[in-house]
N, C-alpha and C positions, 0 to 999 in steps of 0.2 A: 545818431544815424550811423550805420554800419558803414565801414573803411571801403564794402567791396570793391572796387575799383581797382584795389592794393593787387589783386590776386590775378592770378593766371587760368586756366579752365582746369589745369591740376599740381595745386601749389602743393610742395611739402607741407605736413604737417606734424606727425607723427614715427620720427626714425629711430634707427638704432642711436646715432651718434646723440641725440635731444636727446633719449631715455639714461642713456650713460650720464650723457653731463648731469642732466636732473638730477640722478641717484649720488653724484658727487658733492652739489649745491645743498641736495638734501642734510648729510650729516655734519656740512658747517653749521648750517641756519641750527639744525635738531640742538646739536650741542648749545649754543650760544642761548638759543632758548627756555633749555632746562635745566642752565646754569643761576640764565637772570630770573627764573619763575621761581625757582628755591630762593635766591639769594635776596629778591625786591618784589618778588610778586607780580613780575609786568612782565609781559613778552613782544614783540615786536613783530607787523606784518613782515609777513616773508615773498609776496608776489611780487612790489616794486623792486625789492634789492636782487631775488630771482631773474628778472625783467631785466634788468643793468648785467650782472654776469653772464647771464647768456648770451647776449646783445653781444659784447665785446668780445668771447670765445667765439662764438658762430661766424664772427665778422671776420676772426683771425684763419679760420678754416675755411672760410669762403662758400656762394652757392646757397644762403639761407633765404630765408623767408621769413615775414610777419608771422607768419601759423605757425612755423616750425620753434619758431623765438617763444611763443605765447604755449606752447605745451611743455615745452621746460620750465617755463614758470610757474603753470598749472600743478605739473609734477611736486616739483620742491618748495612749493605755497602749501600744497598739503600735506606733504613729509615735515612740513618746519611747526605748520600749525596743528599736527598730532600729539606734539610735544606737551600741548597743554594738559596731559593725563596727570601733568606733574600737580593738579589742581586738586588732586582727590589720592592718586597709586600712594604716595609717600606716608598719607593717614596711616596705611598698617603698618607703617615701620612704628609711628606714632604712638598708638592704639596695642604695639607689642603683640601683633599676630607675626608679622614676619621679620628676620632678624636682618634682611635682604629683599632685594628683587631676584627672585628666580628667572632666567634666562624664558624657557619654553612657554611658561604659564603667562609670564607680562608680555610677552609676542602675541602671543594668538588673543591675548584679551583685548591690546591696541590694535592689532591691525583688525579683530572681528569688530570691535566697537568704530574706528574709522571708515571702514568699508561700508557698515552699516549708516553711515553719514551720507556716505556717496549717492547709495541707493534713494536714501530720502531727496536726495538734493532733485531728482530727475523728474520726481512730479512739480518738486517745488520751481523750480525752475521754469516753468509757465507759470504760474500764478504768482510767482515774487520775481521776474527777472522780465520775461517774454510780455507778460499783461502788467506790469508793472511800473509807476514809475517813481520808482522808489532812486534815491539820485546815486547807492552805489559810490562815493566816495574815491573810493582807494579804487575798482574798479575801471571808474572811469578813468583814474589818472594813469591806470599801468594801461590800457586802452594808449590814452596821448600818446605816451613814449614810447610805445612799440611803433604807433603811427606815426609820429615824427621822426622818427630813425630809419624810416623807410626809403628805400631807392624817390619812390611818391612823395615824399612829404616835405610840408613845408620846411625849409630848411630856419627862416627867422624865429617859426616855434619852437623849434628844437634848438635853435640859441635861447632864444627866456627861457624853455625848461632847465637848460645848462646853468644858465644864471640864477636861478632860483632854486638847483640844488646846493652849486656852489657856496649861495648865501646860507642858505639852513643848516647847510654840512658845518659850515665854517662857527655859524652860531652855536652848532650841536655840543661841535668840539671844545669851544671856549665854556661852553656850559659845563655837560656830563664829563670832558676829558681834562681838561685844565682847570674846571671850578674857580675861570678866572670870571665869568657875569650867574649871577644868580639865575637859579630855573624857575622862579617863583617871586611874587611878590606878595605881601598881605597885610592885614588891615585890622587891629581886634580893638576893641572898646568893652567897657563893662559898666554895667548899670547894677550895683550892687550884687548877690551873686547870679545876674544875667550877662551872659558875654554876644555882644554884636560882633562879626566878622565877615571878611568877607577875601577871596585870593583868588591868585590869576597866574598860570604860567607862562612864562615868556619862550612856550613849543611852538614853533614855526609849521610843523607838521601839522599839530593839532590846528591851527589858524586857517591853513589849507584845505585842512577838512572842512571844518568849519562853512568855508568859504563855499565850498562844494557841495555841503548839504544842505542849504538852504534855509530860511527865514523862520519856519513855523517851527522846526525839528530842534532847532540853535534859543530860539526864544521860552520854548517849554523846559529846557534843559537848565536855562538861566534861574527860572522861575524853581524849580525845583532845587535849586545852589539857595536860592534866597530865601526860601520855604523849610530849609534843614538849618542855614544856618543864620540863621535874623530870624527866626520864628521859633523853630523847634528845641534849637539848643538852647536858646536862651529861657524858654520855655521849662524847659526841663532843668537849667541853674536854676531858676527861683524856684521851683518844688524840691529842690535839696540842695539847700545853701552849700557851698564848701568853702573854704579858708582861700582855698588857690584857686580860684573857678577860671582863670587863663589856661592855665594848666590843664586841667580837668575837662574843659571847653572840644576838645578833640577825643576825650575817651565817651563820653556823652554822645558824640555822634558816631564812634565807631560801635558802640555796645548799645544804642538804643534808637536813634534816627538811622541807621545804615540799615538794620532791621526793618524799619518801617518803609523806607524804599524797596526794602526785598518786598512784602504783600505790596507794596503798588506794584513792582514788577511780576507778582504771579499773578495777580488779578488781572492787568493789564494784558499779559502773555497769553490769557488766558480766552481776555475780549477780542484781543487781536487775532487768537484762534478761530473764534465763531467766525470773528469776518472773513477768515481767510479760508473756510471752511468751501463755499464753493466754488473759488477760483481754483482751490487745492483738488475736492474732486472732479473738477471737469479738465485740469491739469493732467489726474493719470489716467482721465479715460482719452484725452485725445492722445497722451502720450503712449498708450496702446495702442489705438485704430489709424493713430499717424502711421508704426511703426508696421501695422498690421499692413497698411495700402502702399511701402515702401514709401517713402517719401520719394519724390526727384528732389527736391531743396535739403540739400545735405546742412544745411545750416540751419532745419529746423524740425533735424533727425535725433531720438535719443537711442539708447541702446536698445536692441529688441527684447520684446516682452519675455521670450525664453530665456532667454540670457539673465534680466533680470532675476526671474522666478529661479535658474537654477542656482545662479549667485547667492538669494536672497534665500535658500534652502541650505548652501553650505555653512553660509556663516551664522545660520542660527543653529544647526548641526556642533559647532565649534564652539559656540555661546555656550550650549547644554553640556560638552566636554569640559570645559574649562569650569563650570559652575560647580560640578561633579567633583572636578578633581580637586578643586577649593573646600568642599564641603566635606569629605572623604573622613578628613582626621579628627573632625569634630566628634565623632564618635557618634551621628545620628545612624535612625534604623533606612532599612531601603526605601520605605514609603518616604519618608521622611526628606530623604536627601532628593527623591525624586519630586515631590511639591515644590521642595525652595530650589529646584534647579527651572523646574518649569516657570516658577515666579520669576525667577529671576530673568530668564527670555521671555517671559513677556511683559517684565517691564524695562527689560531693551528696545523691546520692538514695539512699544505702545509710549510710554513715557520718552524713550529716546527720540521718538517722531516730534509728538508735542514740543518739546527741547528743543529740537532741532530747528524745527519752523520758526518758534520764537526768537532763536538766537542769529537764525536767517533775519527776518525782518529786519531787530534791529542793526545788525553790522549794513544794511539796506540802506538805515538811515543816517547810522553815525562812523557808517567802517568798521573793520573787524578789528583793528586797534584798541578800541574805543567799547566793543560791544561786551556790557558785562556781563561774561559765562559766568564768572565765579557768584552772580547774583542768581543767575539760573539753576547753578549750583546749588543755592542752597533751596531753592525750592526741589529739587528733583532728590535733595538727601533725606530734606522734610517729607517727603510725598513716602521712599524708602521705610523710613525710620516709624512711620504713622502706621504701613501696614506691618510689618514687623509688631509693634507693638498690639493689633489689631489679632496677630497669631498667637498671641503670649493669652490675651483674654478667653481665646477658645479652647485654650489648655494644647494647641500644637507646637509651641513651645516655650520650654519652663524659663523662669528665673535666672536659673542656673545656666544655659545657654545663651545667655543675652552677649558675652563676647564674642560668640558665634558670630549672632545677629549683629553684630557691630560691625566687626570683619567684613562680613558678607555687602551689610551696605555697602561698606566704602568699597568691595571690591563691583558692584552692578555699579556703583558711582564713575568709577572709572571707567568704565564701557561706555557710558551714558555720556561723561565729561567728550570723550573723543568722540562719538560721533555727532556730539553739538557741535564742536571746535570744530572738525572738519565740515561741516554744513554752513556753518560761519563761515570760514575763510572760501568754499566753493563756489559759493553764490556769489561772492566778489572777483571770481576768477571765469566762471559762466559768462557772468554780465562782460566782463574784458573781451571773452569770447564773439558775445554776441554782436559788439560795436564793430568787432574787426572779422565781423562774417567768418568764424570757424566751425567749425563742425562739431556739435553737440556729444554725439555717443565719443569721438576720437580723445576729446576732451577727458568724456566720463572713465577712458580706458586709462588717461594721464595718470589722473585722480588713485584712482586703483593702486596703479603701480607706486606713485608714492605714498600711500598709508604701507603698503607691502615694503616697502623698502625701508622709512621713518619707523615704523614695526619692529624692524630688525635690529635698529642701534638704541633706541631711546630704552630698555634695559642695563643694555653694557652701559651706556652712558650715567643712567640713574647709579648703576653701580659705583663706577669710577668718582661717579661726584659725592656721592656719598661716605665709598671709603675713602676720601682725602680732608673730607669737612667735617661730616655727622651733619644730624639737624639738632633744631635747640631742643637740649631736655636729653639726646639720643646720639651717643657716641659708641661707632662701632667696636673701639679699639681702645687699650686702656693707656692712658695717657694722655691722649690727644687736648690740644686747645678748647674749651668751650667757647672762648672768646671768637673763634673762626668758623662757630658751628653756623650754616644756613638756619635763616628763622626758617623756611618755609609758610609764609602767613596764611596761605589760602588752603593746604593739608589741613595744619594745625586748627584753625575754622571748620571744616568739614568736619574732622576727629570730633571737634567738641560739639558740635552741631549732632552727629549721629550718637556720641557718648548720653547727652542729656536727653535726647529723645527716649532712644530706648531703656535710658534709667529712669525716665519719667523725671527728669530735674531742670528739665528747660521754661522757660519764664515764656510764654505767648504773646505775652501782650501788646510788645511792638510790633510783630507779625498780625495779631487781628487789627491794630489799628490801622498799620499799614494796608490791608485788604479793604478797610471802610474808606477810606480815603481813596483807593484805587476807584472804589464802585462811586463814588462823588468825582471822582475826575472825569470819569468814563461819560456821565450825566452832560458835563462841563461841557466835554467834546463834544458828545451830541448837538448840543444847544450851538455851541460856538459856529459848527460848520455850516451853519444855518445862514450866518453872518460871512460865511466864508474865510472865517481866521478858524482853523483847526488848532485846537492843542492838544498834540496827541500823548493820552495820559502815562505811554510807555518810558516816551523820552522824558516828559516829567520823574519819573520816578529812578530813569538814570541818572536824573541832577541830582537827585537824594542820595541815590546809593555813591555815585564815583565820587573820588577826592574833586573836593570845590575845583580846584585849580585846573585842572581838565574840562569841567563842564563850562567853564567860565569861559575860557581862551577857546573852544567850540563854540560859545553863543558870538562871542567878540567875530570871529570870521564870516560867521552867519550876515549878522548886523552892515559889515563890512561889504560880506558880497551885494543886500540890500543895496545900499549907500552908493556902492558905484554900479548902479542895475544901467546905466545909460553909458558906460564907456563898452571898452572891448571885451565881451563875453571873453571870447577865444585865448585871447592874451591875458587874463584872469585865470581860467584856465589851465594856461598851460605854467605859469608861476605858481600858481597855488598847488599843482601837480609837481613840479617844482621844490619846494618845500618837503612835500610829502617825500620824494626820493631820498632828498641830501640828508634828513635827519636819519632815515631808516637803514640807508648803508653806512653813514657814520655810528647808527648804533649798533651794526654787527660788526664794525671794527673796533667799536671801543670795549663791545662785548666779546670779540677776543683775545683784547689785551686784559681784560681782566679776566679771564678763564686761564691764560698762560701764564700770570703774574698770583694768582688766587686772591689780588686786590681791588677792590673797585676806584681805589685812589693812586694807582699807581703814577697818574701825570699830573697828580693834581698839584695846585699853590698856594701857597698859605698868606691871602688877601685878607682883613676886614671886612666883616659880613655886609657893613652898612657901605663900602666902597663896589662890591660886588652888587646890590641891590640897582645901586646908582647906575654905573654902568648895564647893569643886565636893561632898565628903562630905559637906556640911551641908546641901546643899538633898538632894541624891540620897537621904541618912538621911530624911529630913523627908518628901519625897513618899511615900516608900518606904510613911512609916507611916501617912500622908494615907489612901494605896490599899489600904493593909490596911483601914482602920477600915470605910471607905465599904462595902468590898464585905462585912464582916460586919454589918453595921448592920443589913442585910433577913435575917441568918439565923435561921430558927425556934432553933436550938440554944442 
């Protein structure tokens, strides 16, 4: 239910002094980002720790507002989550087209590929946010704490929020900063060469989530951990024995079951299109005829339809620029370069939609933490790479230009990556919106200015990080450490992913089987809903694709919030929002002491793994029952 109450008949929402700080919060979070996307492969929502800095400069300035607090977050939630280009742009360093990131060219590809996110977000935005009740996770909780910090708000909720950052910050720190309690715990057995396993991380954040998203979305994800690895891997050890199969038990699922969650997830993405198919178009025709009749209810106004169209003119104007000036040196003829520039905007502007929406949905269900782009990824490189190769058959282009064609993927991949990422993280900052009755188009202006802003640095950045590291395999400079080089894992995947396609050397076969299993889960749904237990086949095949550990500790909170559905919704709530804070700003401080130290272990101690295990279950057991008590304490039963 929206806050309105909070507001006045004309609350700030959108100033200079919001737009500056934004554009400041921007280039901490961007850095911190596309230090730890190279360096581990994860990156961290940026709306709650946004939410928290703002909150405490606006407070020190004086005179703010909930609206005014929630557009600076909006702002630098999507300058921090632009940053995920780092998913695909670094491929051509990879792949030996660029020897760098060029400043002008990586700008206008991020911020036209971001901006183009925005855009889509505004029909999507009635049909996954307004008509929706998708539970929005992270949204809701950065929602709480703007509400709770309120002149208005309950001040006891905003003590458990304080308390349940406190606590997760503190576990964050003893975790990822001191690696004095284990982040993980697990379990493997083997049945000659079949390995059983099973693993759980002890993330307070993710437990939160969990908690937040609900029973059906946490239980299919579980099923999906159990289906990859009690079924599949083991599966897959007994059709080729090996000597070490513990060992081997994880490359198994990273090279053949992670695949096959990928075809559950593009079949899935793809169901969950059709269904979203007419919420989506009756989303942009009301969000025309709404804007056409002016709305009075500014709360459930988006930008106008000109605005849109003439937006939505420049920056595919900018797409055909920049595809141009990518293709230039390849030495094609005019026609030539004029097909694969128009291809390539319109599969910005058709596949990046697609993408977008499915990557909407799911951050809907699991958070944008949580939502796997680089699973989207790989279907949006396969989709790339298939027609590419579909143009080599008609003789429009030879053999001989297939590292073109490579290049070129990863470089529409990159467009594509940012404006899913930003559709991802927008939809969760919309919904924040919508609780705390803000204004729809003011918002969509935020949004703007931070792809434009996050635009601007995430080159110099990519650069900086690159000439002090290299990635693996790729060192700028001759001498340097390879022992310091970033893996980058999710490039180096794309690379190889677009390499084998269009050399025609990639193996399919976990991809179709993953697609037939999608189209049997999809069946499953159908039937289940009937019964009124949905399994929705998307979050299944995120249990397949994300590391066990993650999907686990989402189902475990799920189950949790089940278990105590009779104590204090509210007080659940605002702890499990809670959690979600303290690990997220603990992990942009821990991610700037390792971007200024170039170590990820700079505080760490050198404990006995099996002492560390111990303890990481004794505080995890301990909070676990901390958050039971609390949230039953207020129930009538």
């Amino acid at each position: 239910m929206p806050y309105r109450h909070l507001h006045t008949a004309s609350p700030k929402e959108l100033t200079i002094r919001g737009i500056l700080l934004g554009a400041l919060i921007t280039v901490i979070f961007t850095a911190a980002n596309v230090y730890l996307g190279l360096k581990l492969g994860l990156t961290f929502a940026s709306s709650i720790p946004a939410a928290i800095i703002s909150m405490a400069v606006l407070r020190l300035l004086g005179r703010s507002s909930v609206l005014e607090n929630n557009m600076v977050q909006t702002q630098a939630s999507a300058a921090g989550t632009l940053s995920c280009v780092f998913a695909a742009l670094p491929g051509l360093v990879l792949v030996g087209w660029w020897q760098s990131f060029p400043y002008i060219p990586t700008v206008i590809l991020t911020m036209a590929g971001g901006m183009t996110g925005v855009l889509f977000t505004i029909p999507l935005r009635r049909a996954l946010v307004t008509e929706s009740q998708l539970p929005y996770p992270e949204g809701t909780a950065c929602a709480e704490i703007l509400h709770a910090s309120s002149p208005e708000g309950d001040r006891n909720q905003l003590r458990l929020l304080g308390i349940g950052s406190l606590v997760s910050a503190c576990a964050s720190f003893a975790t990822s900063g001191l690696n004095l309690l284990a982040g993980s715990v697990s379990y493997a057995t083997r049945l000659g060469s079949s390995v059983f396993s099973i693993s759980g991380s002890f993330s307070f954040a993710l437990l939160g989530t969990g908690y937040l998203v609900g029973l059906s979305g946490g239980i299919a994800m579980l099923l999906g951990v159990l289906l990859a690895w009690d079924v599949l891997v083991p599966l897959f050890g007994a059709l080729s024995p090996s000597t070490h199969p513990l060992q081997d038990a994880p490359l198994l699922w990273a090279h053949k079951v992670r695949f096959i969650g990928a075809g559950v997830i593009a079949i899935a993405s793809l169901w969950t299109l059709l269904r979203l198919s007419r919420p989506v178009v009756r989303g942009v025709r009301t969000a025309f005829s709404a804007s056409l009749r002016a709305l009075s209810d500014e709360t459930d106004r988006d930008l106008s339809p000109r605005t849109i169209i003439i937006l939505g003119l420049i920056l595919t104007a900018l797409l055909a620029i920049i595809f141009g000036w990518f293709l230039l040196p390849a030495g094609l003829g005019w026609h030539s370069i004029l097909l694969m520039t128009s291809l390539g905007v319109f599969l910005c502007l058709t596949l990046g939609f697609i993408v977008a929406s499915a990557c909407g949905y799911m951050a809907g269900i699991v958070g944008s933490s949580s939502s796997p782009i680089s699973g989207i990824g790989i279907i949006a490189i396969m989709s790339i790479g298939l027609i590419f190769c579909a143009l080599e058959t008609t003789h429009l282009l030879t053999p001989a230009q297939r590292p073109m064609a490579i290049g070129f993927s990863l470089f529409i991949l990159s467009a594509i990556t940012a404006s899913a990422a930003v559709s991802n993280d927008n939809l969760q900052d919309l919904k924040t919106g919508q609780l705390l009755g803000a204004t729809p188009w003011k918002q969509e202006i935020a949004l703007l200015i931070g792809c434009g802003v996050g635009a601007l640095v995430i080159p110099w950045l990519l650069n900086i990080i690159y000439n002090a590291y290299g990635l693996a395999g790729h060192m700028p400079h001759p001498g340097m450490n390879p022992a310091q080089a970033l893996p980058a894992p999710q490039p180096a995947l794309m690379a190889a992913l677009a390499q084998g396609i269009i050399n025609h050397s990639l193996d399919w076969t976990m991809l179709e089987i993953g697609a037939l299993l999608g189209c049997f889960l999809i069946i499953a749904d159908t039937l289940s809903r009937r019964f009124n237990a949905p399994l929705p086949p998307l979050a299944l095949g995120m249990g397949l694709y994300l590391p066990p550990d993650v999907s686990v500790i989402v189902a475990v909170g799920a189950i949790l919030g089940r278990i105590l559905h009779h104590g204090s919704k509210k007080r659940g709530t605002m702890i499990a929002s809670g959690f979600i804070v303290g690990e997220s700003v603990m992990g942009v401080l821990l991610a700037g002491i390792s971007s200024a130290s170039g170590h990820t272990d700079t505080l760490s101690l050198s404990l006995p793994s099996w002492l560390q295990t111990s303890l990481g279950i004794v505080v995890f057991i301990s909070v676990l029952g901390w958050f039971s008590r609390q949230v039953m304490r207020s129930s009538p039963h």
